[in-house]
Structures are given as C-alpha cells and as structure tokens.
GUTIDO-103118 format. One record per residue: residue number from 1; x, y negated, z negated of N, C-alpha, C, O in turn. Coordinates in steps of 0.001 Angstrom, whole numbers, plus 524288, in hexadecimal, padded with zeros to 5 digits. Example, Ala and Ser with C-alpha at 12.3 -4.5 7.8 and 13.67 -1.06 7.14 Angstrom:
2
<r resi="1" n_px="83386" n_py="8163A" n_pz="7E188" ca_px="8300C" ca_py="81194" ca_pz="7E188" c_px="83390" c_py="80CE4" c_pz="7E188" o_px="8379C" o_py="80CF7" o_pz="7DEEF"/>
<r resi="2" n_px="83232" n_py="808CA" n_pz="7E458" ca_px="83566" ca_py="80424" ca_pz="7E41C" c_px="83264" c_py="7FFE2" c_pz="7E142" o_px="83461" o_py="7FB8E" o_pz="7E099"/>
//
This chain:
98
<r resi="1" n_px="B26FD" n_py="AC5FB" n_pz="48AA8" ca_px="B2735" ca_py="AC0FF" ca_pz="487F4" c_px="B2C90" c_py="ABE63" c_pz="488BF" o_px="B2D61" o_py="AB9F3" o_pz="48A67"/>
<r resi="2" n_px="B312D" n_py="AC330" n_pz="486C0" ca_px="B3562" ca_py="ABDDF" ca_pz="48844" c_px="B35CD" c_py="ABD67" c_pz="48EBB" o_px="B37B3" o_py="AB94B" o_pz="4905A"/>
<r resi="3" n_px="B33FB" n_py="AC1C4" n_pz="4930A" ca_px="B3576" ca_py="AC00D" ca_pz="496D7" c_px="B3369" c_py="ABA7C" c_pz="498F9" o_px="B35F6" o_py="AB7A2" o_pz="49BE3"/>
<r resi="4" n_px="B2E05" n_py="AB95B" n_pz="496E3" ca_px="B296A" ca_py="AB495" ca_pz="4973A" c_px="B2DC6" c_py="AB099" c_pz="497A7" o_px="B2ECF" o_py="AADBB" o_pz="49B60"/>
<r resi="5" n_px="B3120" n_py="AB137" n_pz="49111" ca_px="B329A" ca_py="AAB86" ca_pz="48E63" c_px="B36CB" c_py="AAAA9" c_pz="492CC" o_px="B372B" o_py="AA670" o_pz="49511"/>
<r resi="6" n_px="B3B3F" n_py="AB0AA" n_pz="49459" ca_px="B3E28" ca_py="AAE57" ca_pz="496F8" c_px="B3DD3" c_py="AAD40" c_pz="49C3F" o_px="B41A9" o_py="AAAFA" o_pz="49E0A"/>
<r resi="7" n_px="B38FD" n_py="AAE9C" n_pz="4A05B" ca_px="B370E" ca_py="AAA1A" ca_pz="4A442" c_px="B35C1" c_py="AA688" c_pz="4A3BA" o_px="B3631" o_py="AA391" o_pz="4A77D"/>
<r resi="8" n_px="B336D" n_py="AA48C" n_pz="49EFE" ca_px="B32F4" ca_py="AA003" ca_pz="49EAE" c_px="B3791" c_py="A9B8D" c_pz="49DD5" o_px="B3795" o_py="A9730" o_pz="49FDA"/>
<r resi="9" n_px="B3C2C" n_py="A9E18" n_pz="499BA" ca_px="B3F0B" ca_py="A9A2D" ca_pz="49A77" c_px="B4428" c_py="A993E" c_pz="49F47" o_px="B4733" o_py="A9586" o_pz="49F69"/>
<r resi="10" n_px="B43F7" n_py="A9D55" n_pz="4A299" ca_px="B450C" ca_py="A9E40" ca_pz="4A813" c_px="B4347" c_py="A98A8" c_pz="4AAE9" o_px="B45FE" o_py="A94D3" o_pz="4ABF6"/>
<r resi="11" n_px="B3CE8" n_py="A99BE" n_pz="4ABE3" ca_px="B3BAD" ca_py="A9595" ca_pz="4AE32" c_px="B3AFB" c_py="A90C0" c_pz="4AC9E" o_px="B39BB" o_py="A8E26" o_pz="4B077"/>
<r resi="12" n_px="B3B2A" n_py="A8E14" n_pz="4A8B1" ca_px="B3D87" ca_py="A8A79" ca_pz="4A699" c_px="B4302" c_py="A8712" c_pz="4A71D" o_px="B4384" o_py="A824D" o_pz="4A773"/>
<r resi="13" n_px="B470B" n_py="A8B3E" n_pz="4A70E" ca_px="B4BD8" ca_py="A8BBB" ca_pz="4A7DA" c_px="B4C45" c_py="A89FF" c_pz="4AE82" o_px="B4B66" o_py="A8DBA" o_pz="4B16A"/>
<r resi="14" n_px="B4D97" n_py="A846B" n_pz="4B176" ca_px="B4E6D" ca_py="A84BE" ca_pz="4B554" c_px="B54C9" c_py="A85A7" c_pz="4B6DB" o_px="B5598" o_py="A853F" o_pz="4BB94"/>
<r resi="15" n_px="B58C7" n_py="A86A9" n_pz="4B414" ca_px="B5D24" ca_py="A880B" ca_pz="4B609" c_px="B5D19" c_py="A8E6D" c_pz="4B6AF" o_px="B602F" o_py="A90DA" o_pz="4B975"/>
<r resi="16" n_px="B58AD" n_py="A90D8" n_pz="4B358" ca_px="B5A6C" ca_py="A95D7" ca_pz="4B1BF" c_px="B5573" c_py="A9821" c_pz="4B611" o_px="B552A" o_py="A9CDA" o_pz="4B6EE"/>
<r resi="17" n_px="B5280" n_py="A952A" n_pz="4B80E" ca_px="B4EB5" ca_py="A982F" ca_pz="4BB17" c_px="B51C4" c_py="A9646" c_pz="4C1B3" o_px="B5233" o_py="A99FC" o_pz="4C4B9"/>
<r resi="18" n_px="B5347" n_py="A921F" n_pz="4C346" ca_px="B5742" ca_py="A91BA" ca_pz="4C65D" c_px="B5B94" c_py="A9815" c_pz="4C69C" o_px="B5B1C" o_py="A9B23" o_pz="4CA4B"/>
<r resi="19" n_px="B5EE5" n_py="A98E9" n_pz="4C2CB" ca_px="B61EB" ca_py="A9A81" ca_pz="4C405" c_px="B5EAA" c_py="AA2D9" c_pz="4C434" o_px="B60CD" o_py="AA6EB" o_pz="4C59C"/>
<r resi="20" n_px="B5AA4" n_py="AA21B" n_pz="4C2A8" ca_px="B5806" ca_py="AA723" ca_pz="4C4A9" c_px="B5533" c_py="AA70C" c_pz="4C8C2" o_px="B53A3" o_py="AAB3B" o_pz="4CA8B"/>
<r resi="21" n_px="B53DE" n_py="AA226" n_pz="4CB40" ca_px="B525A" ca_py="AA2E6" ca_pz="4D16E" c_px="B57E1" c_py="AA377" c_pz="4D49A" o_px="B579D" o_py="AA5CD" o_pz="4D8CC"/>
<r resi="22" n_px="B5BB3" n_py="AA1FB" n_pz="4D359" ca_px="B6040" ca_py="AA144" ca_pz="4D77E" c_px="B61A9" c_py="AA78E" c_pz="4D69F" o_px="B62DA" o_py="AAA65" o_pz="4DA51"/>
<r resi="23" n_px="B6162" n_py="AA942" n_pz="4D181" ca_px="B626B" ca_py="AAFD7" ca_pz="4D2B9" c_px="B5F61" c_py="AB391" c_pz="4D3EF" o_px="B6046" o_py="AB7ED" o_pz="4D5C3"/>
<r resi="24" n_px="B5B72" n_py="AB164" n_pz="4D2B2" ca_px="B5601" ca_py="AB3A4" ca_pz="4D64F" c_px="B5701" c_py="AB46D" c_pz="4DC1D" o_px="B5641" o_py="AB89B" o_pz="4DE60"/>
<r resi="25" n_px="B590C" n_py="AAF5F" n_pz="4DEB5" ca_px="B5ABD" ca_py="AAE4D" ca_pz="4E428" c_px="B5D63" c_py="AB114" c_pz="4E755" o_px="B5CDA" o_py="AB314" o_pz="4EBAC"/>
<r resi="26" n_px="B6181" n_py="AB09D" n_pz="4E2F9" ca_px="B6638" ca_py="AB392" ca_pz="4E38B" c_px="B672C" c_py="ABA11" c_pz="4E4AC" o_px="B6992" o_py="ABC3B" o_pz="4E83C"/>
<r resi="27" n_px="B6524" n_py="ABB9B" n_pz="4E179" ca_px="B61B6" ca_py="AC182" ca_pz="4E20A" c_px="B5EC5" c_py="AC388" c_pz="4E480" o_px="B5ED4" o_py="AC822" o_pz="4E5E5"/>
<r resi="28" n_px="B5B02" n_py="ABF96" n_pz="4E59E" ca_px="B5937" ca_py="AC131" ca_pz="4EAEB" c_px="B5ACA" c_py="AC154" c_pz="4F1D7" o_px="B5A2D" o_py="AC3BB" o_pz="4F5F6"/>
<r resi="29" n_px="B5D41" n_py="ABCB8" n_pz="4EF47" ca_px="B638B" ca_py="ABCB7" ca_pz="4F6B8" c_px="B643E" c_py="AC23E" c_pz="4F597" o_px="B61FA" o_py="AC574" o_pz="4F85D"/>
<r resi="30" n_px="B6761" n_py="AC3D2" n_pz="4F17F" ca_px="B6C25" ca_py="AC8D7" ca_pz="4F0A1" c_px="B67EE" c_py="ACCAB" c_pz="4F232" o_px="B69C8" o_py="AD048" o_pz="4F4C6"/>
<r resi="31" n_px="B62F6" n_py="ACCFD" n_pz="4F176" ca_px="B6090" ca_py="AD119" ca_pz="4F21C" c_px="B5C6E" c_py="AD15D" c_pz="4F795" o_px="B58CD" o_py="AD471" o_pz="4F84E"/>
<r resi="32" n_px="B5D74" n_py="ACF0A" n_pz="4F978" ca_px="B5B09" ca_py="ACD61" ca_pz="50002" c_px="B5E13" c_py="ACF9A" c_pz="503E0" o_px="B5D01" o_py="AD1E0" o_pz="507FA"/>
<r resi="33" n_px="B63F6" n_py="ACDEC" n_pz="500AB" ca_px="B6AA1" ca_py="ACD19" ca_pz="503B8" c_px="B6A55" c_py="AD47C" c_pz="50607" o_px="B6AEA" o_py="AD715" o_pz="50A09"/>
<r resi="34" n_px="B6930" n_py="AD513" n_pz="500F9" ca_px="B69BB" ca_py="ADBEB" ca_pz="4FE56" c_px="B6655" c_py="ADE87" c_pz="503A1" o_px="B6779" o_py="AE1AD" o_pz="50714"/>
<r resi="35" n_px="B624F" n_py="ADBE5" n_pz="50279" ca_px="B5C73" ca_py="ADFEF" ca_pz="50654" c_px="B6023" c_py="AE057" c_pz="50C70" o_px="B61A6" o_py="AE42D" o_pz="50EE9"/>
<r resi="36" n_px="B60B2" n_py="ADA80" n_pz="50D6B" ca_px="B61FF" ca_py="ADABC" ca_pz="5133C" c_px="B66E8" c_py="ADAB4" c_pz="515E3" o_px="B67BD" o_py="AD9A4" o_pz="51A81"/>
<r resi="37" n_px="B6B95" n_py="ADCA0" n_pz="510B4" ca_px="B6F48" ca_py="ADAD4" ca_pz="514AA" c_px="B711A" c_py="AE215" c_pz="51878" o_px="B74B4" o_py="AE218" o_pz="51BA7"/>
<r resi="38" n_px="B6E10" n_py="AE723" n_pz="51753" ca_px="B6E72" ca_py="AE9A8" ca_pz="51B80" c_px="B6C32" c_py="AE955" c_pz="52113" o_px="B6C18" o_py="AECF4" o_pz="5243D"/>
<r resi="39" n_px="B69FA" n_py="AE343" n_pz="521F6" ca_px="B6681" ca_py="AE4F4" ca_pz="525F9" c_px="B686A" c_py="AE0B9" c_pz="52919" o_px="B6BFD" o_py="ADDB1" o_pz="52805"/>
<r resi="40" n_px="B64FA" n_py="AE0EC" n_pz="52DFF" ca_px="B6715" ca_py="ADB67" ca_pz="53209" c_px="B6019" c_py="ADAD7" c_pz="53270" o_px="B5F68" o_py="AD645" o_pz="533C3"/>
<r resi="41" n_px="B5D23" n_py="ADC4F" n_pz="5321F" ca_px="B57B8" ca_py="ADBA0" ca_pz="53220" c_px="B553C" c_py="ADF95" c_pz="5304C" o_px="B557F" o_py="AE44D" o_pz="53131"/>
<r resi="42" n_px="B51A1" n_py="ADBEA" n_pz="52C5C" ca_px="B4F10" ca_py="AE07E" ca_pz="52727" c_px="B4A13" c_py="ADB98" c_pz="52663" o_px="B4A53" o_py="AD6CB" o_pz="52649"/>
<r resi="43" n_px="B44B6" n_py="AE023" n_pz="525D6" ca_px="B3FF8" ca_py="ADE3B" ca_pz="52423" c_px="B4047" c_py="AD95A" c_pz="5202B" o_px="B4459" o_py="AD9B1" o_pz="51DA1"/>
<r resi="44" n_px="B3E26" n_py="AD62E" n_pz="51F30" ca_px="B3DD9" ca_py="AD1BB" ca_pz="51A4D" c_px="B39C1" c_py="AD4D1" c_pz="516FA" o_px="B3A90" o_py="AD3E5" o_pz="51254"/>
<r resi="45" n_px="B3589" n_py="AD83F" n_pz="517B8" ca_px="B32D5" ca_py="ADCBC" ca_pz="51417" c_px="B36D6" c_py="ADFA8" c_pz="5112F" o_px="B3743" o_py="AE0C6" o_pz="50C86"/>
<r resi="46" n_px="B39AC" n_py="AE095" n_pz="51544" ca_px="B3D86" ca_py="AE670" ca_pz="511B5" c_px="B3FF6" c_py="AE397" c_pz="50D3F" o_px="B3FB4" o_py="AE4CB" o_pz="5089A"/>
<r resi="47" n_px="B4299" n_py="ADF42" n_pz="50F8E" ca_px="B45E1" ca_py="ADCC0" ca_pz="50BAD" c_px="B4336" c_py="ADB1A" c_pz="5059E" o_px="B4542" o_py="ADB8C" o_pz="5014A"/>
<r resi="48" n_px="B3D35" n_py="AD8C8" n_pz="50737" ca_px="B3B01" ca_py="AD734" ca_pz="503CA" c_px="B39AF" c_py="ADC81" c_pz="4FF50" o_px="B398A" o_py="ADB98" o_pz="4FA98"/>
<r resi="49" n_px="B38AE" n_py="AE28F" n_pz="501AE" ca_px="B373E" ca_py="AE4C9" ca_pz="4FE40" c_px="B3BB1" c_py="AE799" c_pz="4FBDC" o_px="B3B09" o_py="AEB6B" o_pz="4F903"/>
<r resi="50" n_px="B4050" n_py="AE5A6" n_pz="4FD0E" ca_px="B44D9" ca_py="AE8A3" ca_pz="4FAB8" c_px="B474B" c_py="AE481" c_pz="4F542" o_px="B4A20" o_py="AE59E" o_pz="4F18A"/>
<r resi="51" n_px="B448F" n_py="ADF2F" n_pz="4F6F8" ca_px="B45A7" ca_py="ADACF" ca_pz="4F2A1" c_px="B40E0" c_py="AD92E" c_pz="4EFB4" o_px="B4012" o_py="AD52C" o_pz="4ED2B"/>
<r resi="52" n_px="B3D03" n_py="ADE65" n_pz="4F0E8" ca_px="B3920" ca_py="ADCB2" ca_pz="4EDEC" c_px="B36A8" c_py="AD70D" c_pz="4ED22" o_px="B3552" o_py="AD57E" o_pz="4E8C9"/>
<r resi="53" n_px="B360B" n_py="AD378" n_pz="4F2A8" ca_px="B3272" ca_py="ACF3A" ca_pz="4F108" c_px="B2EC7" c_py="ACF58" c_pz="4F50F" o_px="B2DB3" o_py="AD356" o_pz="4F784"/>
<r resi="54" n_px="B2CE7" n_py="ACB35" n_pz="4F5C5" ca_px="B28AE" ca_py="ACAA0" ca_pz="4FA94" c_px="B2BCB" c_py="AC9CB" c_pz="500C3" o_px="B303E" o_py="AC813" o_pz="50022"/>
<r resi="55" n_px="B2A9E" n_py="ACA80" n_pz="50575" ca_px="B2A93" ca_py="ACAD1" ca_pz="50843" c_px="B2C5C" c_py="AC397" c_pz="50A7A" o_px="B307E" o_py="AC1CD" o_pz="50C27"/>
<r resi="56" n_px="B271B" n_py="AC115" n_pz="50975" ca_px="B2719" ca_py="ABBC8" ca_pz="50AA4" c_px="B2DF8" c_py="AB8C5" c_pz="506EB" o_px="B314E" o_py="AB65D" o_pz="50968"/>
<r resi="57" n_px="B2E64" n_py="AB9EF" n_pz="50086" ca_px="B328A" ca_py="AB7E0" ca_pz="4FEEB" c_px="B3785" c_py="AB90B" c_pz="4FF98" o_px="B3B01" o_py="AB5F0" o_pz="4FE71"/>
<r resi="58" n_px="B3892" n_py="ABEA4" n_pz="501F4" ca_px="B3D84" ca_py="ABFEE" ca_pz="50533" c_px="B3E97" c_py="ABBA1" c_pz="50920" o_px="B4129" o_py="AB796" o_pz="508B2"/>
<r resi="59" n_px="B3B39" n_py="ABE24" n_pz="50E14" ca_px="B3AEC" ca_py="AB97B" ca_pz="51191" c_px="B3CEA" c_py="AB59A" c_pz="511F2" o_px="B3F84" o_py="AB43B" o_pz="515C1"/>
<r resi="60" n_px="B3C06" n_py="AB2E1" n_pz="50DC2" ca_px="B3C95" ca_py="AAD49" ca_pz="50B9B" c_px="B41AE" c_py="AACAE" c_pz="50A5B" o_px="B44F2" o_py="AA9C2" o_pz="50C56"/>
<r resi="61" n_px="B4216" n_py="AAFE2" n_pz="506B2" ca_px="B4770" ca_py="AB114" ca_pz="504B2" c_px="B4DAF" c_py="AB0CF" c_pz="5084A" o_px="B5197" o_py="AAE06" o_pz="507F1"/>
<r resi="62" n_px="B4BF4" n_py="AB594" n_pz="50BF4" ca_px="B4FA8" ca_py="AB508" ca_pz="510D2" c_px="B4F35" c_py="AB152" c_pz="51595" o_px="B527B" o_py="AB0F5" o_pz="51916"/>
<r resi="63" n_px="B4B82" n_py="AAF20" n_pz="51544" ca_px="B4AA3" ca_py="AAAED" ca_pz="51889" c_px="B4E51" c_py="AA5AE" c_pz="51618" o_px="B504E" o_py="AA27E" o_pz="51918"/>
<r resi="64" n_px="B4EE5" n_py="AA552" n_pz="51007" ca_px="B50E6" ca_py="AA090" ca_pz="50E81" c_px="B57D0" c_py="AA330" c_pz="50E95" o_px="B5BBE" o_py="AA099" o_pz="50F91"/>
<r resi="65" n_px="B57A0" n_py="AA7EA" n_pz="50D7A" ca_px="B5D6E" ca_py="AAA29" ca_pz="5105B" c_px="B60AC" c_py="AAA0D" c_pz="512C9" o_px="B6555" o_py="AA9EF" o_pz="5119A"/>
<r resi="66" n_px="B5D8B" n_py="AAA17" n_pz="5190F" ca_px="B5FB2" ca_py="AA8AE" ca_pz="51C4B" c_px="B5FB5" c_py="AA351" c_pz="51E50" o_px="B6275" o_py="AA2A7" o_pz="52233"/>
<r resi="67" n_px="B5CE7" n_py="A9ED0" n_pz="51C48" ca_px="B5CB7" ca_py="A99CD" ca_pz="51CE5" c_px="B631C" c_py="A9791" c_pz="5196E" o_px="B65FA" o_py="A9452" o_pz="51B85"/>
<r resi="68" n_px="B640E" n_py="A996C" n_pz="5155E" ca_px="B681F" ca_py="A998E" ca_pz="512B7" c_px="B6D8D" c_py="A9C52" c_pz="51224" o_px="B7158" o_py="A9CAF" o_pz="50F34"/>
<r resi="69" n_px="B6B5F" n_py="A9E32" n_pz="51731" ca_px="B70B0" ca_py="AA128" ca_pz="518F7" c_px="B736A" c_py="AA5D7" c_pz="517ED" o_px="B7733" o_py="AA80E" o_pz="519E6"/>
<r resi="70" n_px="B7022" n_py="AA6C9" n_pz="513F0" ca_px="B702C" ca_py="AAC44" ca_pz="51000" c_px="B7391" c_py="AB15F" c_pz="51402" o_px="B7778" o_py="AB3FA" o_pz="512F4"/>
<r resi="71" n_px="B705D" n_py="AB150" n_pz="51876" ca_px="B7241" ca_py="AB562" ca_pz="51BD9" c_px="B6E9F" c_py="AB3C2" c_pz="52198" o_px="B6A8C" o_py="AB136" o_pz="5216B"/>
<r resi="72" n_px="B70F6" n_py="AB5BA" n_pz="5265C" ca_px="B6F97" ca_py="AB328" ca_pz="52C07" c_px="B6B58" c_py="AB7A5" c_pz="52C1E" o_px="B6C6F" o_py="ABC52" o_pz="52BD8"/>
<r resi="73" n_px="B66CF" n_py="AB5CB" n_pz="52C7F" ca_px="B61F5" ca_py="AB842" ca_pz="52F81" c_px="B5D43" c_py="AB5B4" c_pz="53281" o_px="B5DBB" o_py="AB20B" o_pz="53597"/>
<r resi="74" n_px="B5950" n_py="AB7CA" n_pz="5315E" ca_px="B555E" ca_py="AB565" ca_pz="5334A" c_px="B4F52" c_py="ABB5B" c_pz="530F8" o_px="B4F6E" o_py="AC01A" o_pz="53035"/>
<r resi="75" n_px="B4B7D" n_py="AB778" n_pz="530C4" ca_px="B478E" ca_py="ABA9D" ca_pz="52F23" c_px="B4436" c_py="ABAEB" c_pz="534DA" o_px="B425A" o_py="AB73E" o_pz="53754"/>
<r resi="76" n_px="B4422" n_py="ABEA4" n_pz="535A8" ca_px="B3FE6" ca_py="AC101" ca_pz="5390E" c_px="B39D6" c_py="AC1C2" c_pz="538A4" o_px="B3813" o_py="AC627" o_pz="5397A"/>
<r resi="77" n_px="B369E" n_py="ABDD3" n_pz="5376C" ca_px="B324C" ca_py="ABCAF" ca_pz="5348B" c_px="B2D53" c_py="ABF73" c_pz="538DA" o_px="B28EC" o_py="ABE42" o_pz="53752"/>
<r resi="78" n_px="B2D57" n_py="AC129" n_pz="53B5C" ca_px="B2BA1" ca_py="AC4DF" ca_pz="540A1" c_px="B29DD" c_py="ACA94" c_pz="53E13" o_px="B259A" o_py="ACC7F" o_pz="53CF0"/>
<r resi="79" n_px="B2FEB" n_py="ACC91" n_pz="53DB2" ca_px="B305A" ca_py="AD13F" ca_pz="53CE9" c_px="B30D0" c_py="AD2C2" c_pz="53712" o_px="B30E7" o_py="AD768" o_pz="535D6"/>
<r resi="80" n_px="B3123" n_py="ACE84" n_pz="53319" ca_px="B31D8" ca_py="ACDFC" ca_pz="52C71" c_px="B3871" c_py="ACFF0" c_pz="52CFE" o_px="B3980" o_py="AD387" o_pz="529F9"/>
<r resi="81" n_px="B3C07" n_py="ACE76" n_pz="52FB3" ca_px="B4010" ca_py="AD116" ca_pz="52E94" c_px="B44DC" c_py="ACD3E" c_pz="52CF3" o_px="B43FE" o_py="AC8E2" o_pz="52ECA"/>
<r resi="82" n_px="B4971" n_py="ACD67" n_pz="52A36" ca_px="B4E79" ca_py="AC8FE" ca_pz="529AE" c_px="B5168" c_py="ACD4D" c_pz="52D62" o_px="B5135" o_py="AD21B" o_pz="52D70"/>
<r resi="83" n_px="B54BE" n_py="AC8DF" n_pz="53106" ca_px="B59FA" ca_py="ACBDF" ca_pz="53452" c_px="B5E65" c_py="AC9CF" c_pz="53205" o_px="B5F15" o_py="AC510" o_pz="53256"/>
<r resi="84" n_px="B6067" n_py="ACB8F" n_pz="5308F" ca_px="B6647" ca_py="ACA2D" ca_pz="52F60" c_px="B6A8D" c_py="AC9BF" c_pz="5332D" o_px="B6D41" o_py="ACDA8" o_pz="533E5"/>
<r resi="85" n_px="B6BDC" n_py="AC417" n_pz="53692" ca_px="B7036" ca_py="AC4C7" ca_pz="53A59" c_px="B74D8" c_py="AC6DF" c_pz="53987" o_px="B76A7" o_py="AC9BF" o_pz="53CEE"/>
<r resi="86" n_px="B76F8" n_py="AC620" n_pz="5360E" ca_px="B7CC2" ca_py="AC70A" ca_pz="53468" c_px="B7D79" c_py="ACAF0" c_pz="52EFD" o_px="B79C7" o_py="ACCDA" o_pz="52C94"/>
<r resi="87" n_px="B8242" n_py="ACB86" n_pz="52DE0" ca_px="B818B" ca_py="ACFE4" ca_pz="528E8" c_px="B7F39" c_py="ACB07" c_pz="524C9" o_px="B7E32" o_py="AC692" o_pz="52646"/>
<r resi="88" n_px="B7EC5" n_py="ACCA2" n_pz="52049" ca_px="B7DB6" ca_py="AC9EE" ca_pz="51D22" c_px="B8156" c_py="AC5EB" c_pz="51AAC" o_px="B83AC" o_py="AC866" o_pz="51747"/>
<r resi="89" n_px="B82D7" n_py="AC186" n_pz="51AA0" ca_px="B88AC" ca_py="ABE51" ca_pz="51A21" c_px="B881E" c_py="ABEA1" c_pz="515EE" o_px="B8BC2" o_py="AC133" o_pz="51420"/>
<r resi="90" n_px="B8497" n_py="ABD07" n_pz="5120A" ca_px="B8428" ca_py="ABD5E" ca_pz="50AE9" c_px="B84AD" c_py="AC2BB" c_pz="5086A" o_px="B807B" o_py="AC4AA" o_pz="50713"/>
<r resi="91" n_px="B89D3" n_py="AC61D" n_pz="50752" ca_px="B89D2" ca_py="ACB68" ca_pz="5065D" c_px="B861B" c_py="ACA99" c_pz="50018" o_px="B8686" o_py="AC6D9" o_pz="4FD1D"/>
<r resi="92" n_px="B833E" n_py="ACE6D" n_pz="4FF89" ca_px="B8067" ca_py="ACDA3" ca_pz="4F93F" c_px="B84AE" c_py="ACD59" c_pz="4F659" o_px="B83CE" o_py="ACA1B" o_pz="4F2E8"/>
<r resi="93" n_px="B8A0A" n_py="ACF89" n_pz="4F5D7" ca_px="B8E60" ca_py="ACE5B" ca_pz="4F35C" c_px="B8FC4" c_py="AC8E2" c_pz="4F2E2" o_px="B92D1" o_py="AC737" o_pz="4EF8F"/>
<r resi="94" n_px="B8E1B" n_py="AC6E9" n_pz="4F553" ca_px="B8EE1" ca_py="ABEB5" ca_pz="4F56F" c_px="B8BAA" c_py="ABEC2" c_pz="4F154" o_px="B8D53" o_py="ABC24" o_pz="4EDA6"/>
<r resi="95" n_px="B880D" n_py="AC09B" n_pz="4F0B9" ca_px="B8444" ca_py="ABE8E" ca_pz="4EBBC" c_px="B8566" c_py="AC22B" c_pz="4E611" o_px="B82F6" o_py="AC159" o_pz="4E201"/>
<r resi="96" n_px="B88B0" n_py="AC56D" n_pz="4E686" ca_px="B88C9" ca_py="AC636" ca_pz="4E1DD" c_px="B8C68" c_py="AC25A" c_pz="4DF67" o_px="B8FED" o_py="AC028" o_pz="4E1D6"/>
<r resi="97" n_px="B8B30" n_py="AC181" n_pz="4D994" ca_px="B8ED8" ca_py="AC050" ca_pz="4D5B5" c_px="B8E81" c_py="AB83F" c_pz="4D631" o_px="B90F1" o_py="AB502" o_pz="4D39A"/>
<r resi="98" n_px="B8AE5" n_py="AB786" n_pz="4DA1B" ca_px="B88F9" ca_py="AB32A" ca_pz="4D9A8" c_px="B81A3" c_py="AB19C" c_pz="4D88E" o_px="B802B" o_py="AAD0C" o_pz="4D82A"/>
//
C-alpha cells in the first residue's frame, strides 16, 4: 500500500520522475562501462545477461553510447558482438560521485 501511494506520487512528480530516469541512466552507463571495459570484443548477449535486461535494449543502449561518444566502438550486428577500439576513455571512476 504505501509502496502504491509512493509510485504514484513519483509519477506525478515531473521533476522527481526526471531526476530518477537520469539516475536510472546513469547507472546503467556505470554498469555497461563495468561489463565491458575488460574486453576489446565481447558478445552484446553476455553483456545483456550480466546486466540482466533484454538483449534488443542493451543494444540500443550501446548503440546510443557510442553515437555520444561514450566510448569509440562499433556494434557488430553479424556476429551480435560490441568491439571496443581503444581502452575505454570514460574510466567508471569519471562517474563516480557525479
């Protein structure tokens, strides 16, 4: 019951549901960052089942990544795989504490 009341006034709340998608966001970079930054090419499956979502919204995810500069790759949509050219320039340490 109170969890009901307090989604509801969550979504109501457009500053306060704003600022839980941006950490929603946010958390999920840090935890993508996490999956792949040992690799130079790693499955988009593996990644997805180590972040627990779907397959198709990873994808997506690192696709808008690297459009944004997040880190230099490219998705290998062939083989389901992300290559990573370079080390990772965004250390997950950039994201803490912001």
């Amino acid at each position: 019951m109170v969890f009901l009341c307090i989604s509801i006034e969550i979504n109501n709340d457009a500053i306060l549901k704003h600022h839980i998608k941006s950490l929603y966001e946010h958390l999920l970079e840090q935890n993508l960052f996490r999956v792949i930054e040992p690799y130079s090419r790693v499955q988009i499956e593996y990644i997805a089942q180590q972040v627990n979502l779907k397959t198709d919204f990873v994808q997506e995810k690192l696709s808008e990544m690297i459009l944004d500069k997040k880190f230099d790759g490219t998705l290998d949509q062939g083989n389901g795989s992300l290559i990573i050219f370079d080390d990772l320039k965004c250390d997950v340490k950039d994201w803490e504490g912001t």
